[in-house]
DRENKOL-646804 format. One record per atom (N, C-alpha, C, O): x, y, z. Coordinates in steps of 0.1 Angstrom, whole numbers, plus 5000, padded with zeros to 4 digits. Example, Ala and Ser with C-alpha at 12.3 -4.5 7.8 and 13.67 -1.06 7.14 Angstrom:
513249435078
512349555078
513249675078
514249675085
512849785071
513749895071
512950005079
513450115080
//
This chain:
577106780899
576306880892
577207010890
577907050899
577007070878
578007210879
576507330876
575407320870
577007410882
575907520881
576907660878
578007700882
576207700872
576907900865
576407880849
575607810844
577207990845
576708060833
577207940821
578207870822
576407960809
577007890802
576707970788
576008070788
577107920776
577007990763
575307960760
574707870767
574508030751
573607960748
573807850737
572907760734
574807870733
575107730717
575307630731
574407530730
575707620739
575807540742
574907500758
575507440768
573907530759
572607530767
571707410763
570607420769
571807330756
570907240755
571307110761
572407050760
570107080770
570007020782
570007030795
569506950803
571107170796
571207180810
569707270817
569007330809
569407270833
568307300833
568607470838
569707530841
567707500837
567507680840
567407720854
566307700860
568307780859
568207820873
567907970875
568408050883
567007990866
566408130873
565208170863
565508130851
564108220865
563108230852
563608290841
564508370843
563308280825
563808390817
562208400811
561308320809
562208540808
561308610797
562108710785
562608830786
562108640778
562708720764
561608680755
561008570754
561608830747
560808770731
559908720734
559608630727
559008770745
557508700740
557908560747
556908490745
558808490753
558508380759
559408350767
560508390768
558808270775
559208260791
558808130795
557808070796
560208100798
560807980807
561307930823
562507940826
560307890831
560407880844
562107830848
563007780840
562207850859
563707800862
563307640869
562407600877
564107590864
564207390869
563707370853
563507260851
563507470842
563207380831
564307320823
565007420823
564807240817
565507150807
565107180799
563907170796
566007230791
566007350775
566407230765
567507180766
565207190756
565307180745
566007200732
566907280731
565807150725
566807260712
565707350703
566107410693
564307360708
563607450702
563807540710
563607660707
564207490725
563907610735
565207740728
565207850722
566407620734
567807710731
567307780715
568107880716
566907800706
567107840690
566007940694
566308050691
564707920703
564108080703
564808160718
564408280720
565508130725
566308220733
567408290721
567608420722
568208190709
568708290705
568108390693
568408500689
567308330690
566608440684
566308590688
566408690680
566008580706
565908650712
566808720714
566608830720
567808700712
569308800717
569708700729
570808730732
569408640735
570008550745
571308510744
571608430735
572208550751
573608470746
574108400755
574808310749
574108400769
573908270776
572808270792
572108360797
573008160796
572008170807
572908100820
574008050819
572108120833
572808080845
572007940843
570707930843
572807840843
571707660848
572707620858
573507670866
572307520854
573007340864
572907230849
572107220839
573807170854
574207040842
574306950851
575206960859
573406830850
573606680859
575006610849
575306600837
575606560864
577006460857
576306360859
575206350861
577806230855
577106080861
577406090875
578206150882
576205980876
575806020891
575206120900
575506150912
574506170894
573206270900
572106220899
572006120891
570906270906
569706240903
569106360906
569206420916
568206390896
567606510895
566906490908
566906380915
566206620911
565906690918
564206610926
563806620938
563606540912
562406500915
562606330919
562006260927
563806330911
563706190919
564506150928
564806050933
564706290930
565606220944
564606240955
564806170965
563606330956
562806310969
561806220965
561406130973
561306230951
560606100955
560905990961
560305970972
561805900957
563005820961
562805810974
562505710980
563206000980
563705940999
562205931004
561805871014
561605990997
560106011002
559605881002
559205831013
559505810992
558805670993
559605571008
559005501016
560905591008
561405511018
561105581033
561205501042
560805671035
560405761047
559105701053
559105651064
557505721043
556905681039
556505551051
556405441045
556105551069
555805411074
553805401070
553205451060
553305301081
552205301081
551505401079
551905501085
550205401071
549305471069
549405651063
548705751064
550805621058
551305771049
551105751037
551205631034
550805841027
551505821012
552005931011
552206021019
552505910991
553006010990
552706040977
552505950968
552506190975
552106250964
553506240954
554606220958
553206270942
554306260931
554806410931
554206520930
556606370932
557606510933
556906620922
556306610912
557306700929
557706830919
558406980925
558407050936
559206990911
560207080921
560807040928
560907110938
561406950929
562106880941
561806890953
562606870962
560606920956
559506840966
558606730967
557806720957
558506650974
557806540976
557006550995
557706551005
555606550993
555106601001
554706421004
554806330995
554106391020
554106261031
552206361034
552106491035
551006251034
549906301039
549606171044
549906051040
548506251060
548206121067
547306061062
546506151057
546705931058
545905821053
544405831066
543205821064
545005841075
544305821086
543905911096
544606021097
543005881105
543205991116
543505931127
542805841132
544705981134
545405961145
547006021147
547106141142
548005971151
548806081159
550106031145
550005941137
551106131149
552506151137
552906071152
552706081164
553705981142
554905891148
556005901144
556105841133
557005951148
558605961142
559206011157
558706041167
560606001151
561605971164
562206051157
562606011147
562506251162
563106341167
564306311161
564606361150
565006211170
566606221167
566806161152
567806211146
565906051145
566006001133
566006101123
566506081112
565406191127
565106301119
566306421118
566706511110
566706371126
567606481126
568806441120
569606511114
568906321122
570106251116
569906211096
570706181088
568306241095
568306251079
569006401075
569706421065
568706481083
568906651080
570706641078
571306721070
571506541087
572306591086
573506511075
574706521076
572806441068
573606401056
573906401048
574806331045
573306511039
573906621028
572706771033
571506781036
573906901030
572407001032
572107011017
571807121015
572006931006
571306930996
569606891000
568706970996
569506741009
568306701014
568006731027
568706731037
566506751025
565806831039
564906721038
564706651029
564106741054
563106661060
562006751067
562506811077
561006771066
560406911077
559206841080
558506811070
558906791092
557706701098
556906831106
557306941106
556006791110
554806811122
555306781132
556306711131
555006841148
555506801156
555306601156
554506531149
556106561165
555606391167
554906411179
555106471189
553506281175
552506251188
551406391182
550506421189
551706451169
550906561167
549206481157
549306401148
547906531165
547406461162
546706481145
546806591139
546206401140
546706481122
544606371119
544106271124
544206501108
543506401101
543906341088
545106361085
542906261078
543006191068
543306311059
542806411062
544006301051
545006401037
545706521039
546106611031
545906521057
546206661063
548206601053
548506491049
549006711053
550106681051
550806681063
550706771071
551606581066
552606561079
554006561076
554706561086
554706561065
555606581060
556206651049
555206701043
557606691042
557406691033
559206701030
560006741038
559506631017
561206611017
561206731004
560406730994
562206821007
562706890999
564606920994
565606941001
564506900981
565906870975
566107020970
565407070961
567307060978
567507250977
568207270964
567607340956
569207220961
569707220943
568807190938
567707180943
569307150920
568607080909
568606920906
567806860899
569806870914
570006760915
571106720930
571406800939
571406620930
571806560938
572606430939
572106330935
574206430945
574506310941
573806170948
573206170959
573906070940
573205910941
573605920958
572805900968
574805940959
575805870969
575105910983
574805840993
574806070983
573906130994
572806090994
572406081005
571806040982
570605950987
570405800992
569605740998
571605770987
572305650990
572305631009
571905541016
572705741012
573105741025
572005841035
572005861048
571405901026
569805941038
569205791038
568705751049
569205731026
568205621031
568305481039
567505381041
569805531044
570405411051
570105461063
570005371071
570005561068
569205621083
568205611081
567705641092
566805571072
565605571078
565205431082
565505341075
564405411097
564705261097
564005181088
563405231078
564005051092
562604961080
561904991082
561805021094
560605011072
559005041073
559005191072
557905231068
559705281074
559605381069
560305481086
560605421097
560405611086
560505711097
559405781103
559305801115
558505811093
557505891095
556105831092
555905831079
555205791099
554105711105
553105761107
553405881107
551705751108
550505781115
549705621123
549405521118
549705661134
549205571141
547705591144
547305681151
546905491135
545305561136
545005551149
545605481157
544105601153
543105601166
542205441163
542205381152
541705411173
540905291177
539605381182
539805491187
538105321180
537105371182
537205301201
537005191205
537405401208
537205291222
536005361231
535505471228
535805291240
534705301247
535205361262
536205311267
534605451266
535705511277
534505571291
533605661289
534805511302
533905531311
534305671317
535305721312
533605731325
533405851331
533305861346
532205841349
534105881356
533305931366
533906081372
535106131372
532706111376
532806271380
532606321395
531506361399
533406311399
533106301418
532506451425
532906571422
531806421432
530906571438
531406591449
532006501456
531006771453
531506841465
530306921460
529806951449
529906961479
528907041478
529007131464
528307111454
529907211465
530207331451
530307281438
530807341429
529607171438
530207121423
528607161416
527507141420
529007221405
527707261397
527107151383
527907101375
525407131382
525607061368
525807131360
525807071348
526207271360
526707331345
528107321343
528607351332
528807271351
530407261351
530607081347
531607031342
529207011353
529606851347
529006881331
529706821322
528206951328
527606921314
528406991304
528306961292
529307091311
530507141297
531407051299
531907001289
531906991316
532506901311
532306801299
533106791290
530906711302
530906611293
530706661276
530506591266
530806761277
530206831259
531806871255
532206871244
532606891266
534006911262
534706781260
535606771252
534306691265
535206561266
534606491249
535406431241
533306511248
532706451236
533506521224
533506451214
534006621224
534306701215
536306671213
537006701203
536506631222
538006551222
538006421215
538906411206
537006291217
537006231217
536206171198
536206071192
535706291197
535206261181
536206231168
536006141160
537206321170
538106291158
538806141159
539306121148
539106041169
539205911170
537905811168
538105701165
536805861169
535405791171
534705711180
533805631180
535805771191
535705671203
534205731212
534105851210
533205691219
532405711227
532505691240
533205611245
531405801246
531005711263
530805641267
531905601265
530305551274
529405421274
528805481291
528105411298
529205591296
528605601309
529305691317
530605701317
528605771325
529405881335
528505841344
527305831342
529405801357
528805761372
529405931382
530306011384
528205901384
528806071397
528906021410
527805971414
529806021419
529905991429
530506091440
531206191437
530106051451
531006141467
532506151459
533006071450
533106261464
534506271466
535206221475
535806291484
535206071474
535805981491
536405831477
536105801466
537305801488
537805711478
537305561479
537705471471
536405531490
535505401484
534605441474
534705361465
533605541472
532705541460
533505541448
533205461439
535205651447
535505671436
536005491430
535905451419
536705411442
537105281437
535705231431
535805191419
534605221436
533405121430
533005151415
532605081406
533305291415
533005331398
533905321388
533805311376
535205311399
536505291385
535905121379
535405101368
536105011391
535904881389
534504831384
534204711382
533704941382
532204921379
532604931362
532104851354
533405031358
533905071348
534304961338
533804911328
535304951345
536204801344
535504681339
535904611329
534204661347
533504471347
532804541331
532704471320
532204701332
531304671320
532004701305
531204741296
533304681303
534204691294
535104791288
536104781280
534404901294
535305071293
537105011290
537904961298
537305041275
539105051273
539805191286
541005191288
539205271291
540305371294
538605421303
537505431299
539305431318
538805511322
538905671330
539405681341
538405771324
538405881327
537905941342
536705921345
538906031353
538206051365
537906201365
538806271362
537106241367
537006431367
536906441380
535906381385
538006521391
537806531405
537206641407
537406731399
536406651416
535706801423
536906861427
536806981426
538206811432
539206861435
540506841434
540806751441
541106881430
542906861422
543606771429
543806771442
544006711422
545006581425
546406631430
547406641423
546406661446
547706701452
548906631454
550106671455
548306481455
549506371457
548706241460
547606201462
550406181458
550306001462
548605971469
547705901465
548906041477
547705961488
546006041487
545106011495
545906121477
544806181480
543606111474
543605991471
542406171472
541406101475
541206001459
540705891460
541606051446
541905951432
542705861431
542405751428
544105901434
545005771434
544405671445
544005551443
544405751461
543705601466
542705541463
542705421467
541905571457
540605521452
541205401442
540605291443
542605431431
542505301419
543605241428
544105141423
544205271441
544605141445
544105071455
544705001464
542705101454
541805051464
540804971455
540004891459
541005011441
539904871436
541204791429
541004751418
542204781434
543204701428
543904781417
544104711407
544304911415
544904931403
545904971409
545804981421
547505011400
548205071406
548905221394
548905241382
549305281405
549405381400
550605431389
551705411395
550805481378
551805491370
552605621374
553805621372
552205731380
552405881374
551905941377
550705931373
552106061390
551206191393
552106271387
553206241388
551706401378
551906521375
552806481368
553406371370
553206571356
553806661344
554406731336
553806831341
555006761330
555706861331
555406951320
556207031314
554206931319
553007041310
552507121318
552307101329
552307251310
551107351315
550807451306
551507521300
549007421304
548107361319
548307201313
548507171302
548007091328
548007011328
549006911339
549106791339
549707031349
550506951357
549906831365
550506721366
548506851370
547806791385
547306611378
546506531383
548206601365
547206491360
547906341371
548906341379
547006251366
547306081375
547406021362
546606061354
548205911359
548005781347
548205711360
548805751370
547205571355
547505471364
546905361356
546505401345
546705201361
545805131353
545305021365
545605011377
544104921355
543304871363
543504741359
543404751347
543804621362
543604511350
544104551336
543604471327
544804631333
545304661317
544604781313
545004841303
543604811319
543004931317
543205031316
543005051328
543505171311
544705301316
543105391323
542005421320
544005391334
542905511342
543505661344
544505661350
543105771339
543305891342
542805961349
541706001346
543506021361
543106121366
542906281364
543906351367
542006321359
541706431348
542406581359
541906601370
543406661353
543806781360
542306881356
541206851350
542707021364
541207081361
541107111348
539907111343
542207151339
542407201327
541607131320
541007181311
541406981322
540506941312
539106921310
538406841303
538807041320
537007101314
537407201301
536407251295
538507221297
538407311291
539007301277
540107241276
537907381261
538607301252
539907341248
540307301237
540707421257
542007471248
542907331254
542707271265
543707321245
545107241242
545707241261
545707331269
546107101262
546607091272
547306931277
547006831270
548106921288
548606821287
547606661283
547906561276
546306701293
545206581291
545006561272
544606451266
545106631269
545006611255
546206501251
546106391247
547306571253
548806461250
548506301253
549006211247
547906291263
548606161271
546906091262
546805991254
545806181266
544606061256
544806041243
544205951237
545406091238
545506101224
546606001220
546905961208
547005971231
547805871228
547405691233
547905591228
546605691242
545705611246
544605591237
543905481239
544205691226
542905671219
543505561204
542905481198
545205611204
545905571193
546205431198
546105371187
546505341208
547005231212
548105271217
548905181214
548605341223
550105371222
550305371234
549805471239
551105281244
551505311258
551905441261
552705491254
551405541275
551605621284
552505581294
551805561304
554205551297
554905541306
555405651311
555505761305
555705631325
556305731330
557605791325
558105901329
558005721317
558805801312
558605881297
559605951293
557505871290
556605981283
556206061286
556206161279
555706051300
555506161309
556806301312
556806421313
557506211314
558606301319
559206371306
559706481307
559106321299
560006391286
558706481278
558806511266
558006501284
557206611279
557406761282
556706861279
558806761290
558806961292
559007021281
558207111278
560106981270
559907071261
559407101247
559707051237
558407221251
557607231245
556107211250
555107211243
556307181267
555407161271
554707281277
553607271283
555307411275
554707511280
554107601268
554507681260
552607531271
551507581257
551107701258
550907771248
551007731271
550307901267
550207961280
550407871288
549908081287
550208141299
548608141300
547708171293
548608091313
546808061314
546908211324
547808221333
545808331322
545308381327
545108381344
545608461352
543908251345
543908281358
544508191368
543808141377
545908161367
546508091370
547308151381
548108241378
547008101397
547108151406
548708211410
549708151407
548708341417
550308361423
551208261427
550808161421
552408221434
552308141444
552008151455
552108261460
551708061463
551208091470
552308101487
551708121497
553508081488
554208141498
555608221487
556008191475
556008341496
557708411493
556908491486
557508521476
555608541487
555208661478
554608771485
553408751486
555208891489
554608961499
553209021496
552909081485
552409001509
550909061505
550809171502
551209271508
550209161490
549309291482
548309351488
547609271495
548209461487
547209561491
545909521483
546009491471
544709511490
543409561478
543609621466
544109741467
543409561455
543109541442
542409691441
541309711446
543409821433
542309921434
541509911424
542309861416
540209911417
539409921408
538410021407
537610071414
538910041390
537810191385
536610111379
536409991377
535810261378
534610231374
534710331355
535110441353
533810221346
534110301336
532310281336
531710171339
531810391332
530410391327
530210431311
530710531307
529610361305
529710351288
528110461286
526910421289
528310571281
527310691279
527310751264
526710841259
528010671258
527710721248
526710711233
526710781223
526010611234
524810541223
524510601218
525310701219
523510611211
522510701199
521510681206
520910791207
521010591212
519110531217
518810541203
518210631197
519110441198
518410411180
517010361187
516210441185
516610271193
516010171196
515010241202
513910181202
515010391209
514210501215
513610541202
512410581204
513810551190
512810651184
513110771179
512610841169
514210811190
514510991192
515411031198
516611041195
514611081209
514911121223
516711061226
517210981217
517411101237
518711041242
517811001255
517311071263
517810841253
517310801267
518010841282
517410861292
519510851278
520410861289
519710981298
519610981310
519411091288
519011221292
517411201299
517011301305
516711111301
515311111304
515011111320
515511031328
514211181323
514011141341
513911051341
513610971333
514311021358
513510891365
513710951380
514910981384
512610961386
512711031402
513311161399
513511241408
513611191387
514111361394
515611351390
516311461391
516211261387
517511271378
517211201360
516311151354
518411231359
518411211341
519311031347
520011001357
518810941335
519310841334
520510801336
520910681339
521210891334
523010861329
523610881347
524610831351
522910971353
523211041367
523010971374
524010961382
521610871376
521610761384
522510681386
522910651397
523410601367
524110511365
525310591370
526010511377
525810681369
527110771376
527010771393
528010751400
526110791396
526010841413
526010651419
525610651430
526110581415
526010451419
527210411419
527710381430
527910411406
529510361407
530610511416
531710521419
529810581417
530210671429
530210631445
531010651455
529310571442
529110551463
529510441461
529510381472
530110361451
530910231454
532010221460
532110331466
533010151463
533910161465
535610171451
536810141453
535010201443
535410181427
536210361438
535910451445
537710311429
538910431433
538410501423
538210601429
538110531413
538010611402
536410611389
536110501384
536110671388
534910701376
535310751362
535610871360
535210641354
535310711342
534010681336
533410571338
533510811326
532610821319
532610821304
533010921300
532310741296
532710761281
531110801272
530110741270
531410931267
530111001263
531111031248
532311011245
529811081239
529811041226
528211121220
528011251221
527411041216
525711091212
525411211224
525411211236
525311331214
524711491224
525811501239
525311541250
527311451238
528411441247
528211611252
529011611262
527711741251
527411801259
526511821269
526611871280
525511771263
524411771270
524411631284
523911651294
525111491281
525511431290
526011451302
525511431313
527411511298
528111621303
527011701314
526711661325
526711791310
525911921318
525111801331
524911841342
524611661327
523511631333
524811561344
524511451349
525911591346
526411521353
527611631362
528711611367
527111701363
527411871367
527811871382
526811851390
529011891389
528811841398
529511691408
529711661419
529611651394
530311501403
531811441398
531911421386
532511411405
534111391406
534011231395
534111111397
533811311385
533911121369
535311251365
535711351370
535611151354
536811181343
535911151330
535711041326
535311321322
534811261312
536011261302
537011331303
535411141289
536411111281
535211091264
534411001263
535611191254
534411191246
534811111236
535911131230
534011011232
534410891219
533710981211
532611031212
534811011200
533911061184
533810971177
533311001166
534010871177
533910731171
532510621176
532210501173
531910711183
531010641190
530110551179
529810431180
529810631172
528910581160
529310461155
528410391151
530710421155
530710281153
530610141156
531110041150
529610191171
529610031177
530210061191
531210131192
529510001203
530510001210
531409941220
531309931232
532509891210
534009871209
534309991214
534710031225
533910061202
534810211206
534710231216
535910251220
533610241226
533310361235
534210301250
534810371258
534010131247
535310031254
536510081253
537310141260
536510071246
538410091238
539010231245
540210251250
537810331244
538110481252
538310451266
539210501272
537310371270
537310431288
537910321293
537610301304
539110221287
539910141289
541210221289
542110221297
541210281280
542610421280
542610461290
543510461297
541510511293
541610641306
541510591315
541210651325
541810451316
541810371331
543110461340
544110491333
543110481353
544610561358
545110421357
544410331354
546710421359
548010351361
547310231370
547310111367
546510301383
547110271393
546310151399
546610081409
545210141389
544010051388
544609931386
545709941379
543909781391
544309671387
542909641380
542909521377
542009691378
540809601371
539609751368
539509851376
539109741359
538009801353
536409761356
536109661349
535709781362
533909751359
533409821350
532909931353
533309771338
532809801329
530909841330
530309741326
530209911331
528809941335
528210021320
528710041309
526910061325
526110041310
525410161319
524710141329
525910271315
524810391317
523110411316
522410511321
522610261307
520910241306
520410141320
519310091321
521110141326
520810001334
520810061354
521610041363
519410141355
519210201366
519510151380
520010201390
518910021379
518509871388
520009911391
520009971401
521109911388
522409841390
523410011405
523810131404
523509891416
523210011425
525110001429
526009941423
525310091444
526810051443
527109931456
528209921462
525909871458
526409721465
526809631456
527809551457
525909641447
526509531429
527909551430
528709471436
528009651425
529009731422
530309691432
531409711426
530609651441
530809681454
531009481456
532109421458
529809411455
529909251453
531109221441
532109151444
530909261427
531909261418
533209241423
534009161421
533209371433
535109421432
535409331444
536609291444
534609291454
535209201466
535109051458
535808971465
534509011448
535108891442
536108861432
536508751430
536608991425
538209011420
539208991427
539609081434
540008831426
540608791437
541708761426
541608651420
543008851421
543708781415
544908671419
545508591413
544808711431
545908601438
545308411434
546008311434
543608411431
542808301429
542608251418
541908151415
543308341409
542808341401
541808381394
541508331384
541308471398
539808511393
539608661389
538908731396
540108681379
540008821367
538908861364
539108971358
537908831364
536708851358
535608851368
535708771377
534808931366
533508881380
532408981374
532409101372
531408881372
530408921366
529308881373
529408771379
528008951374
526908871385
525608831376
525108901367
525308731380
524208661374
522608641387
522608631399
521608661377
520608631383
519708491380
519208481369
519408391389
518808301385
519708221373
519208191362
520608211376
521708171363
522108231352
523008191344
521508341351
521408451338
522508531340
522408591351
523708561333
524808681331
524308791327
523808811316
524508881337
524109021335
525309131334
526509111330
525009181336
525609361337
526109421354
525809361364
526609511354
528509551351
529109411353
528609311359
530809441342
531409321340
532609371349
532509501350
533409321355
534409391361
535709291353
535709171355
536809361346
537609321337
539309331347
539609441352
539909261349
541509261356
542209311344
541809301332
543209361348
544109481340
544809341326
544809371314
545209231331
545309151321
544509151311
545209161300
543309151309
542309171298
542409331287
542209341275
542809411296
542809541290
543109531270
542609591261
544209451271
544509471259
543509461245
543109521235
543309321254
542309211247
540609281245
539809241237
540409361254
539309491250
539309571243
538409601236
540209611243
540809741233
541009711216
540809771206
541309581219
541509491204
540109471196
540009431185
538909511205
537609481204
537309561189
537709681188
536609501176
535809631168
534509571168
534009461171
534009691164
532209661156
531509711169
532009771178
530309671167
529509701177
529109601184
527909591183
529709501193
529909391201
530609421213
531509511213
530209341225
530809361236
532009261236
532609241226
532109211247
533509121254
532808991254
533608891255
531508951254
531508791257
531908701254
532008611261
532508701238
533608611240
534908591246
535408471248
535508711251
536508671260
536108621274
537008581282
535108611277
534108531287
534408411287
535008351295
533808331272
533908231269
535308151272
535508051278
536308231265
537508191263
537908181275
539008111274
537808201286
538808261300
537608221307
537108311313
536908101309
536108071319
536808061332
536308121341
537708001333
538607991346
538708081352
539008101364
538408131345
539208341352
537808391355
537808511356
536808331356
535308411357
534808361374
535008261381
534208471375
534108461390
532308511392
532008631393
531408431392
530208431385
529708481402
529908401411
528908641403
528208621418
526608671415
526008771411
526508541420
524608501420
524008631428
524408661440
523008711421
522508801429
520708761428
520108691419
520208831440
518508821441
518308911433
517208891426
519109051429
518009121418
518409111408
519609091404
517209131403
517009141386
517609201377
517909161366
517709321384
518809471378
519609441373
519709511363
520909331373
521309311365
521309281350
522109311341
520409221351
519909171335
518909291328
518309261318
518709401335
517709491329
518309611322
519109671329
517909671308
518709761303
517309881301
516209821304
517209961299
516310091296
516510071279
517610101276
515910031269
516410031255
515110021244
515009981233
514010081252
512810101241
512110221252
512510271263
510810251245
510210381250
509310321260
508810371270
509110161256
508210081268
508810081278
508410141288
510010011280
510810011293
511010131299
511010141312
511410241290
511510371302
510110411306
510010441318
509210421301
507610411304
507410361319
507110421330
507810221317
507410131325
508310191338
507710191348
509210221338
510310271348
509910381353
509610371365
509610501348
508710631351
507810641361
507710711371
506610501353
505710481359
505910421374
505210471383
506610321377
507210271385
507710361397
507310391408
508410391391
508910501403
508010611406
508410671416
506910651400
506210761401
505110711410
504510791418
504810571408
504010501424
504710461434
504210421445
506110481432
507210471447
506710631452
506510641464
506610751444
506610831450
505510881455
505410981461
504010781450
503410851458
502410861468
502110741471
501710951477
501510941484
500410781492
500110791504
//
């Protein structure tokens, strides 16, 4: 192919390598100029243009990827018709990209006229998602280089989708006193939600002791009633060879393939099998729905596809998905930390829309104003520091707080939700703090034992960044936030709190069951401070 400038008398045929607009009309670049084309360029004053001219022995640009594209092209791909000298590969099916890395690399490297750019492989894909796509960087290309990309793709094609099989997959979930049914029922609502995009189902979850005769009876119970793949959820992490899951599947006859990984999260996992059966031993990561090694290895089991120990092993790179939060120190060669200092931020700034009027903060109860109570509480806690974030009548707040060692900090942005009022008393956190309790200035009930329970369950060495207390299963109020989160608060808008980073970072939540109520109780109509008034006004009397 020759490419540069050429006359325009003599431009017909070769194609256009750059847009032109002259005269009222305009010609994309890759177009093949006509001889009406060339006669209204010169009309135009055109006198020559930059193209490309195909010799013998080129193949334009569209057919040369179509071409490599169709031979690339294995089970259950097609391929859309070139253009531009692209030719795009979409999955037919839903299940995983199959191609071999090095094949790929060895198309890349046979002319840099032709390119190859896939999806990761083993990446799981649905029906018309695109998984490939071949792009021819000139206008054309010689025969000789397609000639010889297509002698590296093997037979049947390079690039594949291997559908999923609808399979039937047993369950067991082993107990320890601590084991909760709200942690088996997300399990099972998480596993269902893995398991949809293949169409594979349950057929049964057995709950048993954490001892390895019950766990062998349920694997092999599994087994007789036809489960393709059975799944184990331990009450407790699979530390090695001999602990209580692996001995369990070589106690109903299975043997074991594989402890641990070289993913994270996902190190603690087990492959093993039973009769031909693949048994997994589930790491903790897989209660949870983000991306992780247990995803790799089923998803390849949901596809038909053998799990060998040596699949295993060649998963480091790229096996490190994401920095999990509450993912413990180590645990020896790390000199002990001091207590965790933690501030107290108290949020004062609202409107009381929901009052009518009045600033609730400002209203008695016993002989102080509302906001004073909520201050003099995270005071007597053991919280190193008080911050206060005021906003709505921020003088009058202020005055009612006359007297006591807070850091006020005034949101003028209050009005818009409070994000803001977050966002402030997260600034004014000192240096020196490892974690924030976030508290609600309407919420009287909330004393500085709460307060005080919070910060002695902020254990980050355990992992556990978050500690929020619940009543009767109910999530209440103050949240106590580890300095990791800070950002991710601050990022907050609107007028919404943090519960979704709740959601997201369950691992990192450190839930403490309290007898009172106060938690879950806010002051936020004229009935409830009524009702509070009154209350207290028969505590006081005689």
């Amino acid at each position: 192919m020759r490419f540069g400038e050429v006359p325009i008398d003599a431009a017909e045929g070769v194609v256009l390598a750059h847009t032109l607009r002259e005269g009222g009309t305009t010609l994309k670049k890759g177009t093949r100029l006509t001889p009406d084309m060339v006669a209204a360029l010169k009309d135009a004053g055109v006198a020559s243009v930059i193209s490309a001219r195909l010799e013998p022995g080129d193949l334009d640009e569209d057919m040369a990827a179509g071409r490599l594209a169709g031979a690339l092209a294995g089970p259950a791909v097609r391929v859309d018709a070139a253009a531009t000298g692209r030719a795009n590969l979409f999955a037919e099916a839903a299940g995983l990209l199959v191609l071999e890395p090095e094949a790929v690399d060895r198309f890349n490297r046979i002319d840099d006229a032709i390119t190859l750019a896939t999806l990761p492989a083993y990446r799981q894909v649905r029906p018309g998602e695109m998984v490939a796509t071949v792009k021819i960087i000139p206008f054309a290309v010689a025969q000789a280089a397609v000639e010889a990309a297509e002698q590296v793709v093997p037979a049947g094609g390079l690039v594949a989708v291997k559908p999923f099989r609808a399979k039937r997959v047993g369950v067991v979930s082993t107990l320890l006193p601590q084991t909760t049914e709200k942690v088996l029922a997300k399990t099972a609502r998480v596993l269902a939600e893995r398991l949809a995009p293949a169409g594979a189902e349950v057929i049964g979850e057995l709950r048993v002791p954490h001892e390895p005769g019950a766990v062998a009876e349920a694997i092999a119970r599994h087994k007789q009633d036809g489960a393709d793949i059975v799944l184990v959820y331990g009450a407790s992490a699979i530390v090695d060879r001999g602990d209580v899951i692996p001995a369990a599947v070589e106690q109903a006859g299975g043997r074991i393939e594989h402890l641990g990984m070289p993913v994270d999260p996902g190190n603690l996992l087990l492959t093993a099998e039973l009769g031909g059966t693949p048994v997994l031993g589930a790491p903790g990561c897989a209660r949870s729905p983000k991306e992780n090694g247990f995803d790799w290895v089923l998803q390849r089991l949901l596809a038909d596809l053998p799990v060998r120990a040596q699949d295993i092993t060649g998963m480091g790179v790229g096996g490190l998905l994401m920095e999990i939060v509450s993912r413990p120190q180590p645990r020896e060669g790390v000199p002990e930390r001091p207590r965790p200092q933690v501030a107290a931020v108290v949020l004062a700034a609202g409107r009381s829309r929901r009052m009518g009027g009045p600033n609730k903060l400002l209203a008695p109860v016993g002989g102080k104003p509302l906001v004073r109570i909520a201050v003099e509480a995270a005071l007597r806690s053991s919280a190193s520091h008080v911050v206060v974030v005021t906003g709505h009548e921020a003088d009058k707040v202020a005055d009612a707080l006359t007297g006591l060692d807070v850091t006020l900090v005034h949101n003028p942005d209050y009005a818009e939700g409070l994000s803001t009022s977050l966002r402030a008393g997260i600034a004014a956190v000192p240096e020196a703090a490892d974690a924030a309790a976030v508290c609600l200035a309407d919420m009287p009930g909330v004393t500085a034992d709460i307060i005080d329970r919070l910060i002695g369950a902020f254990d980050p060495a355990a992992g556990k960044l978050i500690a929020l207390p619940t009543h009767k299963g109910k999530r209440g109020n103050p949240v106590l936030w580890g300095r990791r989160f800070f950002a991710a608060l601050s990022a907050i808008h609107g007028d919404v709190g943090a519960r979704h980073l709740i959601g997201e970072h369950a691992d990192a939540v450190a839930e403490v069951e309290l007898d009172d109520a106060a938690v879950t109780r806010d002051v936020d109509t004229p009935e409830a401070l009524a009702r509070l008034q009154a209350a207290d006004g028969a505590a006081d009397a005689p």
